[in-house]
C-alpha positions as a Python dict, from the first residue, in 0.01 Angstrom:
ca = {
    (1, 'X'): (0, 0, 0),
    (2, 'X'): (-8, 115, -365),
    (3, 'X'): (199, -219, -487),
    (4, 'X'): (-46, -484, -508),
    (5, 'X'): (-229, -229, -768),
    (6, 'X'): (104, -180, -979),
    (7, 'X'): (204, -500, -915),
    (8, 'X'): (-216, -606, -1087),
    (9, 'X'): (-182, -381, -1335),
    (10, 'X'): (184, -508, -1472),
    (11, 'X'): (-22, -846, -1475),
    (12, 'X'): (-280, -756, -1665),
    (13, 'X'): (-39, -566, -1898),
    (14, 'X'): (166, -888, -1937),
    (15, 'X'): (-149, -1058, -2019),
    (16, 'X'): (-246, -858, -2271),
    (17, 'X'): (118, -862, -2448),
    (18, 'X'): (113, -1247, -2417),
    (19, 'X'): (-238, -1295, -2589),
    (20, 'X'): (-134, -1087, -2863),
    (21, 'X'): (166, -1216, -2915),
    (22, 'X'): (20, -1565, -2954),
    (23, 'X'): (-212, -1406, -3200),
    (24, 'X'): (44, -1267, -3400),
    (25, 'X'): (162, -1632, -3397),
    (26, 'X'): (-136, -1742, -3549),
    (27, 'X'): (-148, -1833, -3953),
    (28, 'X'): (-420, -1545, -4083),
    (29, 'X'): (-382, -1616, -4464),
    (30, 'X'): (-544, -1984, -4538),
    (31, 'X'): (-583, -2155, -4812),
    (32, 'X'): (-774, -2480, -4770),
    (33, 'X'): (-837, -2780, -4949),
    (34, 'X'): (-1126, -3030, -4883),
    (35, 'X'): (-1457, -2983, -4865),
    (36, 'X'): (-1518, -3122, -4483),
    (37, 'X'): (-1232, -2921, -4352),
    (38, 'X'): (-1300, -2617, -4526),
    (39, 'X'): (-1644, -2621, -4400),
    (40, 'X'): (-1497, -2661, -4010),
    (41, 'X'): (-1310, -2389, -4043),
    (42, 'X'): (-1588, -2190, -4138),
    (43, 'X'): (-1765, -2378, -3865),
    (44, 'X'): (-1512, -2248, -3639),
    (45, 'X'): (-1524, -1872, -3729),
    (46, 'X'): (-1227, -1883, -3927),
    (47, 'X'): (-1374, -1815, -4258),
    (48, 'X'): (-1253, -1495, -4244),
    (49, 'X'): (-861, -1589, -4232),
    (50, 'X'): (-941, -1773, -4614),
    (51, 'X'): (-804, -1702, -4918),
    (52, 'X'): (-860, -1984, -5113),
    (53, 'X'): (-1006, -2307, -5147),
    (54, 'X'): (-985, -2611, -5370),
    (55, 'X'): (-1265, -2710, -5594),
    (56, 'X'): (-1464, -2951, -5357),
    (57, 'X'): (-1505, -2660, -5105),
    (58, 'X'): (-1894, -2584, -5168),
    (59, 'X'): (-2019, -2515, -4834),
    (60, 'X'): (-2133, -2277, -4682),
    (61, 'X'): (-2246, -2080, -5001),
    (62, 'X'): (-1958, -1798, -4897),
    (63, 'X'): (-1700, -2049, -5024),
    (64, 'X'): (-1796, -2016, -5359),
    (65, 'X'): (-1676, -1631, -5403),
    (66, 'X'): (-1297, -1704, -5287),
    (67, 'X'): (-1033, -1759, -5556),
    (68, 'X'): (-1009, -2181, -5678),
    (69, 'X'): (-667, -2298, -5596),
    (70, 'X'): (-795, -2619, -5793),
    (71, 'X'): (-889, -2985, -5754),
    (72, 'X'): (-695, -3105, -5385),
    (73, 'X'): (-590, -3404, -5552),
    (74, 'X'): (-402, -3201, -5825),
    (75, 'X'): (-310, -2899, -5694),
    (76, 'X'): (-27, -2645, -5843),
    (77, 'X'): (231, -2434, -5608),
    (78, 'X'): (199, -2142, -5847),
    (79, 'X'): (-201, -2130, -5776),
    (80, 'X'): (-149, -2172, -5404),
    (81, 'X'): (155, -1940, -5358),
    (82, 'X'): (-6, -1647, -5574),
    (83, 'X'): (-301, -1579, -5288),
    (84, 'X'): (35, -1584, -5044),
    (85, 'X'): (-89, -1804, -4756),
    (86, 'X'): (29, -1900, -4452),
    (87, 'X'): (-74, -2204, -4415),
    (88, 'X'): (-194, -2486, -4673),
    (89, 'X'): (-450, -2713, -4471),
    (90, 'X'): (-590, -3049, -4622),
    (91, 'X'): (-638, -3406, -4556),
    (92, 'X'): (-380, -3652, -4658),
    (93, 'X'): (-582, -3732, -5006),
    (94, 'X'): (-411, -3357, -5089),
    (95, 'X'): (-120, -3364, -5337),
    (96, 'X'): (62, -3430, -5541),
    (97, 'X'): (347, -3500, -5305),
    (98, 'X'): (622, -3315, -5516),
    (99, 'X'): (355, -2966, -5514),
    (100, 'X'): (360, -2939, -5168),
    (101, 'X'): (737, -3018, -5098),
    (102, 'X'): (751, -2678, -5315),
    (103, 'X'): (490, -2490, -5115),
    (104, 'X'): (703, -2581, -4786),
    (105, 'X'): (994, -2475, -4963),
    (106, 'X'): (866, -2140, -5052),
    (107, 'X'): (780, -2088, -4631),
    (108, 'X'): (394, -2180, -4651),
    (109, 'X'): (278, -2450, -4336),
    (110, 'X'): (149, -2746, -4488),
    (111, 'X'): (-84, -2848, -4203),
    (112, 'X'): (-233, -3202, -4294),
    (113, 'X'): (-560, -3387, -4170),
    (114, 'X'): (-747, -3670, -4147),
    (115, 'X'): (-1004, -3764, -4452),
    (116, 'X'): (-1083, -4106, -4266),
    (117, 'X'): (-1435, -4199, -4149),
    (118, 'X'): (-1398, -4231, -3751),
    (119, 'X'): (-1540, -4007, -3511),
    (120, 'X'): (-1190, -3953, -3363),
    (121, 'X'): (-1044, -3850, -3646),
    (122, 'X'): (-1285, -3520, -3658),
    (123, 'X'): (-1239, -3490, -3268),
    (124, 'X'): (-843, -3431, -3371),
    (125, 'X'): (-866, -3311, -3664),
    (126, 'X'): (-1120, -2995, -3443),
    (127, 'X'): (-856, -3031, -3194),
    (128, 'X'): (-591, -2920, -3434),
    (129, 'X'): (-827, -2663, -3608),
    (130, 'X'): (-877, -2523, -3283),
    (131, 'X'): (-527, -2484, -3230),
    (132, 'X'): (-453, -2301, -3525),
    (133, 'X'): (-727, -2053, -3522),
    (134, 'X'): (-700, -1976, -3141),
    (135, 'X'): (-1062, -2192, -3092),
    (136, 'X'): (-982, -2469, -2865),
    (137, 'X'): (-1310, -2424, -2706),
    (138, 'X'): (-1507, -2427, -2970),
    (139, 'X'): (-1370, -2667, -3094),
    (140, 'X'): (-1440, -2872, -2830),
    (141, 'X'): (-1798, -2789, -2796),
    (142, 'X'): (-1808, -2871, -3193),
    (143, 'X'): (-1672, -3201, -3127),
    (144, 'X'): (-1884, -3267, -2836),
    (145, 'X'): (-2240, -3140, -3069),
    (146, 'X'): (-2136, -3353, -3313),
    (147, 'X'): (-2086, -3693, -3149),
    (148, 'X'): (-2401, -3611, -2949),
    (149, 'X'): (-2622, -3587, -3277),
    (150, 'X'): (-2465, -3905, -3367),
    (151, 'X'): (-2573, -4108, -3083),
    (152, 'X'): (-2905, -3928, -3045),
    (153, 'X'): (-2908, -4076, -3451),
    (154, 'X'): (-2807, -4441, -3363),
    (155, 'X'): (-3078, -4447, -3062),
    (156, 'X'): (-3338, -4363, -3329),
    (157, 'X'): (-3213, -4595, -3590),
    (158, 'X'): (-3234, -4920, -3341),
    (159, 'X'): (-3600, -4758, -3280),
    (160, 'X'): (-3725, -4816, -3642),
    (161, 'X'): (-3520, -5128, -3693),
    (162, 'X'): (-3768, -5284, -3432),
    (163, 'X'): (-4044, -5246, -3688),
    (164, 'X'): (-3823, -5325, -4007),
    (165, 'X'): (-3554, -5467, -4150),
    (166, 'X'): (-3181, -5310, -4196),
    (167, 'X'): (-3248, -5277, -4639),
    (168, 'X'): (-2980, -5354, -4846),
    (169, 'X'): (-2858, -5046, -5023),
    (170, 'X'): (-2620, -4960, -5245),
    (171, 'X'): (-2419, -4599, -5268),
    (172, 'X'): (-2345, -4512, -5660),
    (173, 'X'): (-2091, -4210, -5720),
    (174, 'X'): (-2068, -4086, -6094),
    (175, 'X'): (-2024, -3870, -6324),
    (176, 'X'): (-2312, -3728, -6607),
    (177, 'X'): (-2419, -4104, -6502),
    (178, 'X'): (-2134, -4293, -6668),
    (179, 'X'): (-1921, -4563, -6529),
    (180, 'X'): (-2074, -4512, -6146),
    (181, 'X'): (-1832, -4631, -5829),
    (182, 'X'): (-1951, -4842, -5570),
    (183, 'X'): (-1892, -4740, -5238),
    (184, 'X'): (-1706, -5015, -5051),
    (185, 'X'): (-1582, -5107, -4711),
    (186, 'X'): (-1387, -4842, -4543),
    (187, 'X'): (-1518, -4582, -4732),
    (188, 'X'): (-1711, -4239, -4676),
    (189, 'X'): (-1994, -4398, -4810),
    (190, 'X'): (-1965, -4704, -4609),
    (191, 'X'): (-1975, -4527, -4309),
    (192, 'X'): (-2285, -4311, -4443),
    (193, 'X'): (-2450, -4580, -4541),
    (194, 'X'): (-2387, -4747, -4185),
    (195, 'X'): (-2473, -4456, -3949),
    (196, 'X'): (-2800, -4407, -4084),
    (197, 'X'): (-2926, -4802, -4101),
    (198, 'X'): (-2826, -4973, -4384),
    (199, 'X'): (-2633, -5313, -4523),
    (200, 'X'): (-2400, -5167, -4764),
    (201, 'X'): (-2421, -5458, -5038),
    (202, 'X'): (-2107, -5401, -5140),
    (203, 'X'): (-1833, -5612, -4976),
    (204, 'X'): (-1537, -5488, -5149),
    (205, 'X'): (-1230, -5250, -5034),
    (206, 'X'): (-1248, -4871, -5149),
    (207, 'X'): (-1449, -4786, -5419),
    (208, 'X'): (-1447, -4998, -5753),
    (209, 'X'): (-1680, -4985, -6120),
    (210, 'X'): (-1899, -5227, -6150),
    (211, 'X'): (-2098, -5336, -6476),
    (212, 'X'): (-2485, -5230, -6440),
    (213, 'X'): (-2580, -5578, -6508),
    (214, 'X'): (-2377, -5662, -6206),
    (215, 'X'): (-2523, -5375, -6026),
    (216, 'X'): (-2846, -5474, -6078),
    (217, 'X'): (-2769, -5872, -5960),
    (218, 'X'): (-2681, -5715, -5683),
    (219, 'X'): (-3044, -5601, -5615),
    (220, 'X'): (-3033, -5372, -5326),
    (221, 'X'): (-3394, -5240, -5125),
    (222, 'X'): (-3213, -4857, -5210),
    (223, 'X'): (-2977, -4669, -5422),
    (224, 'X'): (-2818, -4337, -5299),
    (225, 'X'): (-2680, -4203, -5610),
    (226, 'X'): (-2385, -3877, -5599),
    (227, 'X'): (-2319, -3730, -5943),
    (228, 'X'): (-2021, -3527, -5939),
    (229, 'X'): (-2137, -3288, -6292),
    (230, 'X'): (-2545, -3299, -6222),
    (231, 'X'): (-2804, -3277, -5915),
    (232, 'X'): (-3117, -3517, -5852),
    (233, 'X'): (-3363, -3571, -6143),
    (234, 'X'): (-3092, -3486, -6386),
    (235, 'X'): (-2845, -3719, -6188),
    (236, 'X'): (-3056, -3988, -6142),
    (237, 'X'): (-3167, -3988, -6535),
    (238, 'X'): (-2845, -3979, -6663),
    (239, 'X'): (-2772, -4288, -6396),
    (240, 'X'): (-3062, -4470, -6561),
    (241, 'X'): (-3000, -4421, -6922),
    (242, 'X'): (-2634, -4487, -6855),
    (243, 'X'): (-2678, -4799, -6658),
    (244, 'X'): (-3036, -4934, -6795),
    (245, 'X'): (-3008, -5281, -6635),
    (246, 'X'): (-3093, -5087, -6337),
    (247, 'X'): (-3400, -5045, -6425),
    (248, 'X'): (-3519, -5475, -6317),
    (249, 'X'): (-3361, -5369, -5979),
    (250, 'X'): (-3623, -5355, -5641),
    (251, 'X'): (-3502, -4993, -5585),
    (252, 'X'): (-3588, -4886, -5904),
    (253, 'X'): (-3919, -5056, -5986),
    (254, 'X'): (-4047, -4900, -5661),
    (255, 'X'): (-3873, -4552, -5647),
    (256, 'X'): (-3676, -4592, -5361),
    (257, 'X'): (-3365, -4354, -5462),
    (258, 'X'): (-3193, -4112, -5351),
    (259, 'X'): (-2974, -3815, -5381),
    (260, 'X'): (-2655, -3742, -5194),
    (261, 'X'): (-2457, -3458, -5227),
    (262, 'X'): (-2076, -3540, -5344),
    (263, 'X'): (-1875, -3265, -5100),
    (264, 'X'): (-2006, -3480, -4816),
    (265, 'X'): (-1817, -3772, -4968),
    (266, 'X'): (-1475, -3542, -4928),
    (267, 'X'): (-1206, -3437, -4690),
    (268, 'X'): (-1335, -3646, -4433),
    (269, 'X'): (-1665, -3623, -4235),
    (270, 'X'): (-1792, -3250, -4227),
    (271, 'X'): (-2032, -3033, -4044),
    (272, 'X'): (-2389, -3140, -4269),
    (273, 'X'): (-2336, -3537, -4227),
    (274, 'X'): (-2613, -3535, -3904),
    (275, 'X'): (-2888, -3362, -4094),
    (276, 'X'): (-2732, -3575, -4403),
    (277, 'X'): (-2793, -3877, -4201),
    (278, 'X'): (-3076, -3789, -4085),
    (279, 'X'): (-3225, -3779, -4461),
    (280, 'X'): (-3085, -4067, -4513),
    (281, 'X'): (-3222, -4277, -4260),
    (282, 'X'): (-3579, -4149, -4292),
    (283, 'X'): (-3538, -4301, -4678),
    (284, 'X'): (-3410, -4605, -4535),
    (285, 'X'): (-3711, -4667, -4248),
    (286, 'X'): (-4024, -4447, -4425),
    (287, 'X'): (-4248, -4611, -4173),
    (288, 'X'): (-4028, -4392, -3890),
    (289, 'X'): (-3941, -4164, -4163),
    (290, 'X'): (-4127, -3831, -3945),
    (291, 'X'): (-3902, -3928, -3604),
    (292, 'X'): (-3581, -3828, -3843),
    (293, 'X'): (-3724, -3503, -3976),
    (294, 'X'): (-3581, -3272, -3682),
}
């Protein structure tokens, strides 16, 4: 009679031994590089397990105090291997190539991402967060949250477009003002732009400079400016003295301009985009703009 209890309890030891061997499995040293993924991971209760982050890892606040590993575009093995990691995590716009060849050579996991702009790029991308931090629940509730603000989004966004127009915006990303990119097709900022009601004006691939006089021809109903060395008034100042043919454009003569924050531009789409959008769309339709405050 006394062997279904032993026979429970060697179960439940084996159980025990298996879950914590799968933890010990688990990477605890991280250093990650991209703002969106960072900010999943943290999303994800793995903040903890970080030990660096690159330069475009802002958010949350927390970020700010861990060691820089650098820009993820130009990152150095020395940097990464000095926090001793073990695992590197970034989107495919990390690099250089021959930096993290080394890092793999010295024994780090180079775990790599998606930075593209499709909803089912974050649903893997949480999928293989998830994975790494012993989440997969969570992750899949994130996943689930997020595409569910989304649509909720789109539903409102046909709503205003009943009373007005789809305006014609343009997304400028600079720095101290000077030489701003247009967000084109397949971009970030394309998809931004998109999501929250717009015609992005700007038919071209990727993002390219344009001349302000051709900005300006261009004539769009809104500009979303993202300065990557200043924040609002000082951004958009530095946009206007920098690019002063702006200044005959409809957006400008009748203030309709706004600020985006650059990190959501990075390492793919991240945690803030739905309030982001949100913002964004209430700029686009101000007639609806108090059915996007929530």
């Amino acid at each position: 009679m006394m062997r279904r209890p032993v026979a429970l309890i060697a179960l439940c030891a084996g159980l025990v031994l298996s879950t914590q061997a799968l933890a010990a499995e688990l990477p605890q040293r991280w250093v990650s590089a991209g703002g969106a993924l960072s900010e999943w991971v943290s999303a994800l209760g793995g903040e903890a397990h970080l030990v660096g982050v690159d330069t475009t890892s802002q958010h949350p606040e927390s970020l700010k105090a861990l060691p820089s590993v650098g820009y993820q575009r130009q990152l150095s093995a020395e940097g990464v291997l000095s926090l001793r990691p073990d695992v590197l995590v970034g989107t495919e716009e990390m690099g250089p190539p021959p930096v993290l060849a080394q890092i793999r050579k010295a024994g780090v996991r180079v775990e790599l991402f998606s930075s593209k702009a499709e909803l089912d790029a974050v649903d893997e991308n949480l999928r293989h967060l998830g994975q790494l931090l012993g989440a997969e629940q969570q992750a899949t509730a994130l996943a689930t949250g997020y595409r569910q603000q989304l649509d909720g989004l789109q539903a409102e966004v046909k709503q205003a477009q009943v009373g007005q127009k789809a305006p014609g915006v343009l997304l400028l990303v600079g720095h101290a003002g000077a030489k701003p990119l247009i967000a084109g097709q397949g971009t970030a900022g394309d998809w931004l732009l998109r999501q929250a009601g717009a015609r992005n004006l700007a038919e071209h691939q990727g993002y390219k400079n344009f001349s302000s006089e051709a900005l300006a021809a261009l004539d769009p109903d809104v500009v979303v400016f993202s300065d990557r060395a200043l924040a609002d008034e000082q951004a958009l100042q530095a946009l206007l003295k920098e690019n002063p043919a702006l200044a005959a454009s409809r957006a400008v003569r009748e203030q309709r301009l706004v600020s985006l924050d650059p990190t959501l531009l990075v390492g793919g789409l991240g945690p803030r985009l739905p309030a982001s959008l949100r913002t964004l769309a209430g700029a686009f339709y101000p007639a609806a703009k108090a059915s996007f405050a929530q």
